[in-house]
N, C-alpha and C positions, 0 to 999 in steps of 0.2 A: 431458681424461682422463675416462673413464669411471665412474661414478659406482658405488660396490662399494651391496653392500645393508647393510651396517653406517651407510655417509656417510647412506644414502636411509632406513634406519629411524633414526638420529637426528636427521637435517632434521624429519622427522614427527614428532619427540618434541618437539623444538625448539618446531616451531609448532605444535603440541598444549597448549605454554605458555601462548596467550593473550597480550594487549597486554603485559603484562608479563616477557617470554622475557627471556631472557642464556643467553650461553655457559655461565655461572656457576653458574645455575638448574640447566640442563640438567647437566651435571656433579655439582652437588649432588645429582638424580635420580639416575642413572646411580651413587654413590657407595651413595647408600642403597640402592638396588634390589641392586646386589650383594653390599652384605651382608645382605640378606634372601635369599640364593643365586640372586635369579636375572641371567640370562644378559645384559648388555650388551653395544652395540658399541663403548665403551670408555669409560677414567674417568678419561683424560688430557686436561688441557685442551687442549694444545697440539696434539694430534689431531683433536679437537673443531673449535677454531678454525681447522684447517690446512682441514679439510673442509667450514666454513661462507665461508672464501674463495674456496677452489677454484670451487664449486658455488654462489655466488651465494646465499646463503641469504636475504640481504636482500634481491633482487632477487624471489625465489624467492614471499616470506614476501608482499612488496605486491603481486605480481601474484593469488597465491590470493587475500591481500581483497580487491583489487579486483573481482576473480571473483565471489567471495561476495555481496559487492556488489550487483554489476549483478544476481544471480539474485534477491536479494532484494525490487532495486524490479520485477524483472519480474513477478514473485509477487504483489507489493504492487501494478503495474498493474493484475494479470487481475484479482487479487480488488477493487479498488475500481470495475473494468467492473462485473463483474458484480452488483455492490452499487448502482451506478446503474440498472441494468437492472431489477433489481426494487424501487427504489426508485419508477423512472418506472414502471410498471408499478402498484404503490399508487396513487399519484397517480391515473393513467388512472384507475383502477379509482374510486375516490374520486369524481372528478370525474362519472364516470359517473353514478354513484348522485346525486350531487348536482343534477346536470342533472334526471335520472330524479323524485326528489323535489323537486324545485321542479313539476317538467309534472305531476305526482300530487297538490298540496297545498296545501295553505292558507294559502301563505306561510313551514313551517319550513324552516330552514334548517342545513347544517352550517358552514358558513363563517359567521363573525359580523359579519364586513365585505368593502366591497371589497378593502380593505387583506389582508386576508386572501387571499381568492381573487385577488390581484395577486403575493402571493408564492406559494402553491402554481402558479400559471401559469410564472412567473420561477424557480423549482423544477425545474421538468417541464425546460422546455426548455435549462435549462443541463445537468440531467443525459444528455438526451437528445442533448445539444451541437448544436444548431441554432440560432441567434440569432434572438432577435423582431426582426420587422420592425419592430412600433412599440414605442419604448424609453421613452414617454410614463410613468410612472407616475400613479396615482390619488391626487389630494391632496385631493377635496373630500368632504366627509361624506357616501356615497351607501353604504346598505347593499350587500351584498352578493348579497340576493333582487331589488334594485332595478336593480343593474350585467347579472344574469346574466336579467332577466325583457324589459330591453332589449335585450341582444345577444339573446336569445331571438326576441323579437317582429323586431328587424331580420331576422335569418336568415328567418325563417318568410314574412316580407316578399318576399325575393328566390327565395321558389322558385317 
């Protein structure tokens, strides 16, 4: 049966309720609002209920949240891309200077260790979602002007 717009504006009053709806609720609405005069599509339970069987209102109610849902983690996807996007992008940026200021300087540094500059590396490329190829971590007490003046000198080596 066809759905009147009384059933379809109090489906939408219904789940306007929030986690906590009942027929009961909605009726309790529906009671008060008409005696404040205004206009309901009725204040009979039994009408209420007839038209939350008919029309699936349960059915109705968890496909919306589920709806809501799936809109929310997709929201919650884009905005956490693009939160890695300019995350890695700091990093880069970071790293750059860091490079920059080690080949300019007299040894300062912004990383304080390797340990450090093993996690901003391990940073980068989980945000950037590409796996290292080597999954080695750095366990031995080498600074971090000392880690990056060797990979430095290696690279300079091979060109």
């Amino acid at each position: 049966m066809k759905e009147t717009p009384n059933a379809q504006q109090a489906f939408e009053d219904y789940f306007g309720l929030g986690p906590e709806r009942s027929i009961e609720k909605l009726v309790g609405l529906y009671a008060e609002r008409k005696q404040n005069g205004e206009e309901v599509p009725s204040t009979t339970r039994s009408t209420i209920a007839g038209w939350s069987t008919e029309h699936n209102w349960q059915k109705r109610v968890l496909a919306r949240v589920e709806e809501d849902a799936a809109e929310i983690r997709k929201r919650l996807q884009e905005r956490s891309f693009k939160f890695r996007e300019r995350i890695a992008t700091a990093i880069e940026v970071d790293v750059t200077r860091l490079l920059q200021r080690l080949r300019n300087s007299e040894g300062e540094m912004l990383a304080e260790s390797a340990t450090d500059l093993e996690k901003l590396v391990k940073l980068y490329y989980q945000l950037a979602e590409q796996p290292l190829a080597d999954r080695s971590e750095v366990t031995a007490d080498v600074s971090a002007e000392m880690l990056i003046r060797r990979v430095l000198e290696g690279a300079d080596g091979r060109r």
